[in-house]
TIDO-309831 format. One record per residue (C-alpha): y, z, x. Coordinates in steps of 0.1 Angstrom, whole numbers, plus 2048, in hexadecimal, padded with zeros to 3 digits. Layout:
BEGIN
YZX;...
***
This chain:
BEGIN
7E896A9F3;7DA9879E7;7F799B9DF;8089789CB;7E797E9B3;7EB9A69B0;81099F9AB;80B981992;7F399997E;80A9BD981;8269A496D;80E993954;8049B894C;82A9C494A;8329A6936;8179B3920;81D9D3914;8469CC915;8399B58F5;81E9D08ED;83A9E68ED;8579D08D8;8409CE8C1;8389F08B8;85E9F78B8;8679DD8A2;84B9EB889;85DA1088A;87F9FE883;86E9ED862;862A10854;883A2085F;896A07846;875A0882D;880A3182E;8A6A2B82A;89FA1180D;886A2B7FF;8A5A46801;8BEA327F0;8ADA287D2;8A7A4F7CD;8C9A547D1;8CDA367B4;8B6A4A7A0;8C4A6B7A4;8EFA5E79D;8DDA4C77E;8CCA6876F;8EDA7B776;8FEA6375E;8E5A68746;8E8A8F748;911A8F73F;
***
């Protein structure tokens, strides 16, 4: 009986940080694409003031 509740406990806790975990991944991949975005509207910027120059 005993090892049913240590087991039952070891999977709540895995379950846990898995989420714990998702979630902290999931928050890199937003800033990733924030970066990327951030990127290509310099490179807007830059091709546009290029124009400008000629």
């Amino acid at each position: 009986m005993i090892i049913l509740v240590l087991l039952l406990i070891f999977i709540v806790v895995a379950l846990y940080l898995r989420k714990q975990n998702k979630n902290k991944s999931e928050f890199i991949y937003w800033e990733k694409i924030d970066e990327l975005e951030k990127q290509r509207k310099e490179m807007i910027l830059q091709r546009a003031r290029e124009r400008q120059n000629f």
